[in-house]
C-alpha positions in Angstrom: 11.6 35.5 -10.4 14.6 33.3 -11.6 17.0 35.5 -9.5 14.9 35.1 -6.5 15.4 31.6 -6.6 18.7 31.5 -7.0 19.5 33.8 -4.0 16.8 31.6 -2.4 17.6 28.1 -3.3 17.7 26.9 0.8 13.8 27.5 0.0 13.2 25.7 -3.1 15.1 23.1 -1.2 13.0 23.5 2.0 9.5 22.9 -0.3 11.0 19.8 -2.5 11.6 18.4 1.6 8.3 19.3 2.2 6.6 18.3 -0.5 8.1 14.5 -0.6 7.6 14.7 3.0 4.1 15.4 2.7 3.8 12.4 0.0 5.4 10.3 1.9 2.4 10.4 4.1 0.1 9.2 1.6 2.9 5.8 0.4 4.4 4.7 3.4 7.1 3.1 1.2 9.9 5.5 2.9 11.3 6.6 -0.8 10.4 9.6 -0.4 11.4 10.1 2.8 14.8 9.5 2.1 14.7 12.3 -0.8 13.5 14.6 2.1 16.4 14.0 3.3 18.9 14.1 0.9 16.8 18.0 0.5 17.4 18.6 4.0 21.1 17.6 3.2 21.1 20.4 -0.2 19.4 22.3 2.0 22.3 23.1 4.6 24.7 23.7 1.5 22.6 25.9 0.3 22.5 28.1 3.7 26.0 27.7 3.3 26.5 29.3 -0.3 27.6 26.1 -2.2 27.3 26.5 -5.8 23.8 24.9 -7.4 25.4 21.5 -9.2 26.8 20.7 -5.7 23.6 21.3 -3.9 22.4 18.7 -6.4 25.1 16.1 -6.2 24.4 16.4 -2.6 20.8 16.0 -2.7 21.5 12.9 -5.3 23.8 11.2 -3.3 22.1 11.5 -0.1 19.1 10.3 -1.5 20.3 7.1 -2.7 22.9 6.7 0.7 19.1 6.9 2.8 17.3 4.4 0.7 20.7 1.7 0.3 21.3 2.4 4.6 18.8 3.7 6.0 15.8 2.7 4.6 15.8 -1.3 5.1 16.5 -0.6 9.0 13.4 2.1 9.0 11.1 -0.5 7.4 12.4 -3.9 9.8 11.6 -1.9 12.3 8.2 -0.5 11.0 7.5 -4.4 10.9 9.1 -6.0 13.4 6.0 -6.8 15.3 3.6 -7.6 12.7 2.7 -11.2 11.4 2.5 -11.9 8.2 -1.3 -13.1 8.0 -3.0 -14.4 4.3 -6.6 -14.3 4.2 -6.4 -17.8 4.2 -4.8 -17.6 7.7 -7.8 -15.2 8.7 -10.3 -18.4 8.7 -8.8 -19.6 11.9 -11.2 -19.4 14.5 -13.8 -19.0 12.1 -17.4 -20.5 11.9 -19.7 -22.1 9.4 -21.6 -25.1 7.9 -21.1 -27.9 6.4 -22.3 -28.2 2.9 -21.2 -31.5 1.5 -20.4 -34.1 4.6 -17.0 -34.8 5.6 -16.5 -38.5 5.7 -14.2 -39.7 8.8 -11.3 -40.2 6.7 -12.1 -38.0 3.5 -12.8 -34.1 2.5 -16.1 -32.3 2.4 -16.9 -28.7 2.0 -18.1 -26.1 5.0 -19.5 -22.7 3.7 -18.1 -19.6 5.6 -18.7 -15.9 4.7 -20.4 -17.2 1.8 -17.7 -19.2 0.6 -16.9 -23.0 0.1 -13.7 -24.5 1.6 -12.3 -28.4 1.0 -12.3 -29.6 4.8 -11.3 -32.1 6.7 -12.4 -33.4 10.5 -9.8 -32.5 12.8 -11.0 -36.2 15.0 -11.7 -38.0 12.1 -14.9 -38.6 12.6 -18.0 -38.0 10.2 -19.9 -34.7 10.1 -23.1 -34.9 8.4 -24.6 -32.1 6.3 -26.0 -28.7 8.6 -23.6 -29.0 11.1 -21.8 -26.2 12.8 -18.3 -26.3 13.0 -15.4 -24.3 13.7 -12.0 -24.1 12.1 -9.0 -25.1 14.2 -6.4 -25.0 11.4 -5.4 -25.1 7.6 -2.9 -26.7 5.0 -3.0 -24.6 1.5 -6.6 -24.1 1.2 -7.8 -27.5 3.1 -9.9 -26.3 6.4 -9.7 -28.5 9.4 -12.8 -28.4 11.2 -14.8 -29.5 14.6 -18.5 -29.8 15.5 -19.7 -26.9 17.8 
């Protein structure tokens, strides 16, 4: 079995590939793509006849080349169009109730989703208790709001 795999170590390199490859599916942190890679890279050698500790070297170096050079460009672009959003930032445009009124120049608390947020009027103007209101913005975790 051992001799197999050394006459056959383009294979074992061809399985490692497609084993981090297949990994790397479940992470989506591009590590293990690059070690795909640097198998890919062993991979060739091995084809080639190159003696095992140099398949290895390879494989090491090429792994590590991909994560310092190629990786960062791989994951910029991954991201490039997505906004960085808290769940904080996900209240925008939401809708709720005022629990404790909002004086005209003072905070109050609005219950959304079940949850009670420090708010302010966005016109500065009072809104009593049981009013529906609407967030138009947010500082930290301060809600500004406006009657529906």
């Amino acid at each position: 079995m051992i001799a197999f795999f050394l006459e056959s170590l383009w294979l074992v390199w061809l399985i490692v590939s497609l084993c981090c490859l297949l990994i790397e599916l479940t992470s989506g942190d591009l590590y293990l793509l690059c070690f795909a890679f640097g198998a890919m890279a062993s991979l060739v050698l091995a084809l080639c006849g190159a003696p095992f500790w140099l398949q290895v070297l390879v494989w090491a170096i090429a792994s590590v080349l991909c994560i310092i050079f190629v990786r960062p460009s791989l994951v910029k672009k991954l991201h490039a169009n997505k906004e960085r959003l808290s769940n904080a930032d996900a209240m925008i445009g939401q809708k709720g109730r005022v629990t404790t009124a909002i004086p005209a120049d003072g905070f109050g608390y609005v219950k959304i989703a079940g949850d009670e947020w420090r708010s302010v009027s966005a016109n500065k103007t009072e809104i009593p208790v049981g009013t529906n209101v609407s967030v138009i913005s947010r500082d930290s975790t301060i809600l500004t709001v406006v009657e529906e």
